[in-house]
C-alpha positions in Angstrom: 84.5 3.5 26.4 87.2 2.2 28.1 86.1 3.3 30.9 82.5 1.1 31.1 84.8 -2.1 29.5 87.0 -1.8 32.3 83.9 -1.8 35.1 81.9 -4.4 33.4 81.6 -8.2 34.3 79.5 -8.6 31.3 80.5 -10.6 28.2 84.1 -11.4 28.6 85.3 -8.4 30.8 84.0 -6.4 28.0 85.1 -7.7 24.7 81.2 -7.9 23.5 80.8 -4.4 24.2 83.7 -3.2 22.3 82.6 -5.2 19.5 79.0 -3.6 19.4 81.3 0.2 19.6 83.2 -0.6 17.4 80.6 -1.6 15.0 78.6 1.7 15.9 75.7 -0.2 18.5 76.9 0.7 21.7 77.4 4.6 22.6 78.8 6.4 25.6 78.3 9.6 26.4 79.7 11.8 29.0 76.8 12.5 31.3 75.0 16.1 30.2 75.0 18.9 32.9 71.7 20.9 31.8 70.1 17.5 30.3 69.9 15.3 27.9 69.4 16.0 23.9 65.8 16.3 22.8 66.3 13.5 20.2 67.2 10.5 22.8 63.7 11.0 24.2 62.1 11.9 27.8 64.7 10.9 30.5 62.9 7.7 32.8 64.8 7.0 35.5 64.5 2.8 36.5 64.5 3.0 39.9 62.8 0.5 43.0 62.2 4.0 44.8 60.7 6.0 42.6 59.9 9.9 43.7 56.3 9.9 44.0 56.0 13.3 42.2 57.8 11.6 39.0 56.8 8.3 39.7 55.1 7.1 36.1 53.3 3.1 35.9 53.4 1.2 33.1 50.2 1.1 31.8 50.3 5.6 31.8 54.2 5.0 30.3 52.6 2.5 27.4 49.8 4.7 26.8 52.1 8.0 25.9 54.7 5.3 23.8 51.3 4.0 22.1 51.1 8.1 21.1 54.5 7.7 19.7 56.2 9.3 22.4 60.2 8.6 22.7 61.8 8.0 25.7 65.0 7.3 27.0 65.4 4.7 30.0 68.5 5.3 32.4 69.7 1.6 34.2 72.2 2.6 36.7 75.2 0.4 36.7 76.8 -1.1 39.6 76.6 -1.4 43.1 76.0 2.6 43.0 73.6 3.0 40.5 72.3 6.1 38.6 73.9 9.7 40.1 71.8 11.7 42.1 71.6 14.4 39.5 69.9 12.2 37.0 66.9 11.5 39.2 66.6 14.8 39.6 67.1 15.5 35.8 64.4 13.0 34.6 60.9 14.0 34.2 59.8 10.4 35.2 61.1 7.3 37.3 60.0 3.8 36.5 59.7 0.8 39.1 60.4 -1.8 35.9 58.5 -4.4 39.1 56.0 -2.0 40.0 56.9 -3.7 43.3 60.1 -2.0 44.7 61.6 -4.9 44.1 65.5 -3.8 43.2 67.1 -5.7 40.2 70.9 -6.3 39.3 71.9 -4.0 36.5 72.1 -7.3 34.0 68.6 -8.1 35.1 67.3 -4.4 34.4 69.0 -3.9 30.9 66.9 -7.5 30.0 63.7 -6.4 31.9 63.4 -3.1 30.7 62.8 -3.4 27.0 61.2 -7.2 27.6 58.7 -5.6 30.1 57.5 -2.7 27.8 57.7 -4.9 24.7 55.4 -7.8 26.3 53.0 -4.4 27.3 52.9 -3.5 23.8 52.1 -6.6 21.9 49.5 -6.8 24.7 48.0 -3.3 23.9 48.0 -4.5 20.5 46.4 -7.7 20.4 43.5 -5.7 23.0 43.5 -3.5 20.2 43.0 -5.9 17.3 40.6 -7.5 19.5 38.8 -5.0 20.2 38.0 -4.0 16.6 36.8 -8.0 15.7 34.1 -7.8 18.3 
């Protein structure tokens, strides 16, 4: 933990993120060598370059969460971003833009969940209209 408090620009050089560990809502993890537990959901990658042979778009992503299909989203932080391994690890990779447009890490953590959200209450409210007509 120390570690990512130390790194971060976020929230007061990282006193809001030892508030949310210490309160249990913000977890690190040492990255897994052979993958990650079943539990957190398929791995997706966030990536402006995503590997065409993994490369998932929203609406096919939204469809298999609409199925009640977990998945875990990996945001790389930092001028570095996500380790090699883990795009190799994950069994899809996400362009959040479906542009190639690249996003700062802040940017992606917000975009992320308010992307596939919005994309959800849309599917919904098709959904519900779709069964008034």
């Amino acid at each position: 933990m120390n570690f990512v408090k130390d790194k971060t620009t976020i929230g007061g050089s990282g006193k809001y993120l030892s508030e949310l560990f210490g309160a249990g809502r913000f977890f690190v993890f040492d990255l897994p060598e052979k993958g990650f537990q079943p539990q957190f959901g398929s791995p997706v990658v966030t990536t402006s370059h995503p590997d065409k042979k993994k490369h998932i778009l929203l609406p096919a992503l939204m469809e298999q969460i609409n199925k009640k299909k977990s998945f875990l989203f990996l945001i790389g932080l930092g001028h570095k971003g996500l380790p090699p391994d883990l795009f190799e690890m994950a069994k899809y990779h996400l362009d959040i833009t479906s542009k190639g447009i690249s996003l700062e890490t802040c940017t992606a953590i917000g975009a992320v969940p308010a992307i596939v959200s919005g994309c959800m209450e849309g599917m919904k409210k098709t959904e519900q209209l779709t069964r008034t007509n």
